[in-house]
N, C-alpha and C positions, 0 to 999 in steps of 0.2 A: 679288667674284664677279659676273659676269653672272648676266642673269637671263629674259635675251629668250626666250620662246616658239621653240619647235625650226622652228615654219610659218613663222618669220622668218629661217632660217638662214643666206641669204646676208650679209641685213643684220648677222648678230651678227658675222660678220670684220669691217667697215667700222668698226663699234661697236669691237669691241676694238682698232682698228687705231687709229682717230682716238682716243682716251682712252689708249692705252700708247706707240703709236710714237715713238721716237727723232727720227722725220722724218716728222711728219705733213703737212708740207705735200705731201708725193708720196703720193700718191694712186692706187689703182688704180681703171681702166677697167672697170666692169660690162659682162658679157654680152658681152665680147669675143669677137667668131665669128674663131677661127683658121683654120679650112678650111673652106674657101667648098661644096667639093664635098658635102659631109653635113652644113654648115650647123649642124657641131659650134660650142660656145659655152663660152669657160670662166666662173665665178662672178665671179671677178677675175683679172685682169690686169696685170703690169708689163710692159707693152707693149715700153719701148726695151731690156729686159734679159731677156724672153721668160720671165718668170717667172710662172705660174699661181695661183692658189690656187682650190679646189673644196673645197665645203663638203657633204660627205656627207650624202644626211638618211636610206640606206639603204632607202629604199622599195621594192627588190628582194625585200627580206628578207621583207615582210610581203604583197607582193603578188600571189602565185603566181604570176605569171610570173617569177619571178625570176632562171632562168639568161639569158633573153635580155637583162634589162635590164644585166646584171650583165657579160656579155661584150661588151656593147655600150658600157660604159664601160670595161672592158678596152682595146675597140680603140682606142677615142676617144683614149684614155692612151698608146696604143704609138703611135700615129701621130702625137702630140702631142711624143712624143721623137725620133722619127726627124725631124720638124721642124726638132728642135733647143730646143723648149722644156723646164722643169722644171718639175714640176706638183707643189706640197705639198697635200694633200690632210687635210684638218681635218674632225671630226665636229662637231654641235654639243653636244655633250660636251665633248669636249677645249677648245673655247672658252669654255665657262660654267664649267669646273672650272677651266681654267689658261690663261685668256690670256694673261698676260704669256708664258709660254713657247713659246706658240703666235705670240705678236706676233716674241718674240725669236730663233723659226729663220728666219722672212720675212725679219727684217732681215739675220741672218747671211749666207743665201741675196745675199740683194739687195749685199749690202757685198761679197761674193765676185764674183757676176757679173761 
């Protein structure tokens, strides 16, 4: 089981990724900004097969503002398909309870592409 700190979130995909992946030499890209125009960002990136991965940490939830933040990654996500990307979307929950099966839809994903 992982055990990274949730305020480390991004980092705990790369962590699970480099310790379980099939193919860790392919790597994804941090902070890759897809649309230039809203200087939207996703977490990780497989750039040549337009595959995302965004690692929730839900601070909508607990923020009060939370339907703007909350429909603002809505859009982020619908504009990010209509691109032509796929965007798996991971808590750090899901990655500290069940990496390996969180490792193993990325690769699914990625072997389909």
């Amino acid at each position: 089981m992982i055990t990274r700190a949730a305020t480390d979130k991004a980092i705990l995909f790369l962590d699970c990724w480099r310790m379980l992946a099939r193919q860790p030499a392919l790597e994804p890209e941090p902070e890759y900004k897809f649309y230039s125009a809203r200087k939207w960002r996703f977490d990780w990136a497989f750039v040549s097969k337009k595959i995302a991965i965004e690692v929730e940490g839900n601070a909508w939830n607990v923020s009060g503002g939370g339907r703007h933040n909350q429909d603002a990654d809505l859009e982020k996500y619908n504009q990010a398909a209509l691109l032509g990307w796929r965007v798996l979307r991971f808590s750090p929950g899901m990655l500290a309870r069940e990496p390996m099966q969180c490792v193993e839809l990325v690769e699914s994903v990625l072997k389909n592409a």
